[in-house]
C-alpha positions, -999 to 999 in steps of 0.1 A, spaced: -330 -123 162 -326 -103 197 -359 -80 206 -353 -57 235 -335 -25 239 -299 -22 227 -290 4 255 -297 -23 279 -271 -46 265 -245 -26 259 -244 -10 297 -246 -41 311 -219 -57 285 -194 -25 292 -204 -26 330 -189 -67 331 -163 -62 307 -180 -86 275 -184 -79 242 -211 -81 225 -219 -103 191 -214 -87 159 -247 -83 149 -272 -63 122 -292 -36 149 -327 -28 132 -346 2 148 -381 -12 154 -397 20 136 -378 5 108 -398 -23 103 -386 -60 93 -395 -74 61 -372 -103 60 -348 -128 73 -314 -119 67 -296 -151 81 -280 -129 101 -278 -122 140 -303 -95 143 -311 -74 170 -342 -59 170 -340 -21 188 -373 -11 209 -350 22 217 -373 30 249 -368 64 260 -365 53 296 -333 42 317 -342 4 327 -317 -1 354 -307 -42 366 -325 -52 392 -349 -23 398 -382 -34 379 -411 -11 371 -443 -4 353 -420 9 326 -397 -22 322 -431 -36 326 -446 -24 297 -416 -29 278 -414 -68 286 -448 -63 272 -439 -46 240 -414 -71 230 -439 -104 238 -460 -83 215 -438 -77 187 -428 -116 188 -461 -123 180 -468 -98 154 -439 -111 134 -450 -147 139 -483 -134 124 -465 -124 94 -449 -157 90 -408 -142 100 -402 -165 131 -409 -202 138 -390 -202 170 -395 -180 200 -370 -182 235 -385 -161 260 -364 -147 284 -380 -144 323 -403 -113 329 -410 -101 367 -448 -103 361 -462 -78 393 -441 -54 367 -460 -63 335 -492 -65 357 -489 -26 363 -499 -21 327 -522 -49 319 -536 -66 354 -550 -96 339 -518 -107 328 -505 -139 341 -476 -154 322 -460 -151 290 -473 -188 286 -511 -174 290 -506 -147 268 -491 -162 240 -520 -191 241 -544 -163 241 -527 -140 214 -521 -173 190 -563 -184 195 -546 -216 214 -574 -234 239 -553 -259 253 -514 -256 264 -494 -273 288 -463 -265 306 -434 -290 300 -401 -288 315 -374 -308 292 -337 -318 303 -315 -349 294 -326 -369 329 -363 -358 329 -397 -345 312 -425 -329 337 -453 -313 327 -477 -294 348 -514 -299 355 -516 -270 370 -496 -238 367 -492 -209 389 -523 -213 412 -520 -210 451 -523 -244 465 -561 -238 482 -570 -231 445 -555 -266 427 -582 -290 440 -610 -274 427 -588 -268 393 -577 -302 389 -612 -317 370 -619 -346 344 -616 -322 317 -582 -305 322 -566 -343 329 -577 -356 297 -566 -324 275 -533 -321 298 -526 -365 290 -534 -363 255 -513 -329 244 -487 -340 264 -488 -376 248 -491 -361 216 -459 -333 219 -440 -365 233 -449 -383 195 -445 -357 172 -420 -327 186 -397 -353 203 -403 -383 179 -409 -413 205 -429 -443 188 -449 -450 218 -447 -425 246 -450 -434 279 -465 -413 305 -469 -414 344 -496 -392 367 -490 -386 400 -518 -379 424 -526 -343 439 -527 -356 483 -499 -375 499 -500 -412 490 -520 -405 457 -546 -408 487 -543 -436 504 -578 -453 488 -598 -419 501 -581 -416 532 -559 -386 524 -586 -372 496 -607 -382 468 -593 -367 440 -579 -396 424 -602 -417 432 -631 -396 416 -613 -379 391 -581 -393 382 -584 -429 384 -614 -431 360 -598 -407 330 -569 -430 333 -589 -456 329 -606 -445 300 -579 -429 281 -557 -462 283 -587 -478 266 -578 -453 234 -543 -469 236 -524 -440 254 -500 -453 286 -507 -436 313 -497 -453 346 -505 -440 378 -520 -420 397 -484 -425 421 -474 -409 453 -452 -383 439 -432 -384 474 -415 -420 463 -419 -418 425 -390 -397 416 -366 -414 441 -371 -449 424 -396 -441 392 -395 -464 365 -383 -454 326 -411 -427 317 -410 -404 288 -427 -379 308 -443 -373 344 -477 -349 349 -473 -335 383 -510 -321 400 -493 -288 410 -463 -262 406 -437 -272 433 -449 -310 429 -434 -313 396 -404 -281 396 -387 -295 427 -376 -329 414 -368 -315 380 -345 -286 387 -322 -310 412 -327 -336 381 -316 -311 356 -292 -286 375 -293 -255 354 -294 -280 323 -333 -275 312 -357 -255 305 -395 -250 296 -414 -258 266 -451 -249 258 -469 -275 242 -497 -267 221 -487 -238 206 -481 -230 166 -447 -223 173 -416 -236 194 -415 -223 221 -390 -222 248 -379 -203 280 -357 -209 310 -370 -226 339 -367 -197 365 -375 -158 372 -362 -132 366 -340 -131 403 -340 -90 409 -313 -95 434 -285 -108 412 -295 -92 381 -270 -71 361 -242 -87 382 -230 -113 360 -232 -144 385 -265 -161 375 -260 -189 359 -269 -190 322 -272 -228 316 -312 -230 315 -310 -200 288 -287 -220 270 -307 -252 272 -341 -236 260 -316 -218 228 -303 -254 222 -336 -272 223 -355 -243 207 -327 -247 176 -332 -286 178 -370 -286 175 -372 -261 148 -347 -284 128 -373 -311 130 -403 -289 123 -394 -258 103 -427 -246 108 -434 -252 144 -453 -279 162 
């Protein structure tokens, strides 16, 4: 099933020469009472003109309406998988400021405390400590609590969604040098080293903390890194995966996946972007459900 707004598909398909699939198109007045094993797409039929590139509080609100109507038919037991396509947030934050991410909102919306933020590809897993915080904020985020949830979901996704025996998990510290025994911060001395300690007492592997700046050029076989902060952890993965992963959010009742990138306003409508993350969070998305028709 597609949600969004026909319109928009069919301008930009006519507009680069593509056709479209052949699918079943359901006004969303209509309702949706069950799966027909069909491709569906779902018809928001906004009176506005969204135009490529150009966001808005309008395309804002209409991101918004179809997050929405995702989890209203995951409510009603219709969907097991969701695939998120990227949203420009400033846009969605005209109509609701306190919204963040479609990875906050859905935790919120599905009564979830805990979720982490795991990019997947063939080469490598990395899931985030922290998310979308400016850097001055991430020291003061980065506490005993948040570690332990952040090792143990993580450690328990890597068991159950992805089926490893006995995961494997390395942390890599927040300063330069995983701080150099104090010298470059105490972070991992005073928080990380002591969690580590005491969750490889409940039998969880979980080396580190390691200077991230030489663990990813010679890192040893890990099922999954933690990285302290946003560009810590995407850099190394997206020249890992090359347009050949995606995100997953752990914790959630339900699969779900989304590319690893925005929504890039200056190539949009154009046809050039390069689809291959999309693809790879479809694919995996497909694969996960397989294994747990009922989310995870």
């Amino acid at each position: 099933m597609v949600i969004g707004d026909l319109d928009v598909f069919v301008r930009t398909a006519h507009r680069l020469k593509r056709r479209l699939p052949n699918w079943t198109v359901i006004p969303r007045r209509a309702g949706l009472d069950a799966r027909s094993g069909r491709l569906t797409f779902l018809d928001f039929r906004h009176p506005k003109r969204f135009t490529p590139g150009r966001s808005s509080a309008g395309a804002g609100a209409a991101s918004l309406d179809y997050i929405e109507e995702a989890v209203r038919l995951w409510r009603r037991g219709l969907i097991q998988g969701l695939v998120t396509a990227p949203v420009t947030k400033w846009a969605v934050a005209r109509v609701q400021p306190r919204f963040v991410g479609q990875t906050e909102y859905l935790a919120r919306a599905m009564g979830c405390r805990g979720v982490v933020m795991m990019f997947v590809s063939q080469r490598l897993r990395v899931a985030l400590l922290t998310r979308h915080l400016p850097l001055r904020r991430v020291p003061s985020a980065i506490t005993p609590r948040l570690l332990r949830s952040t090792i143990r979901l993580t450690h328990k996704a890597l068991a159950t969604t992805f089926r490893i025996p006995r995961p494997r998990l390395a942390i890599c510290g927040m300063n330069p040098h995983a701080g150099e025994a104090g010298r470059c911060g105490q972070e991992e001395r005073r928080i990380m080293i002591p969690v580590l300690r005491a969750l490889r007492r409940e039998g969880i592997v979980c080396d580190g903390p390691f200077a991230a700046d030489g663990f990813f050029a010679a890192r040893a076989r890990y099922d999954a890194v933690i990285c302290s902060y946003h560009d810590q952890g995407l850099i190394p993965f997206k020249m890992a995966a090359r347009d050949a992963g995606c995100q997953i959010s752990l914790g959630l009742p339900i699969v779900r996946t989304s590319p690893d990138h925005g929504s890039a306003l200056d190539i949009a409508g154009k046809g050039i972007a390069d689809p291959g993350s999309m693809r790879y969070a479809l694919e995996l998305a497909t694969t996960l459900m397989t294994i747990h028709p009922y989310g995870h």
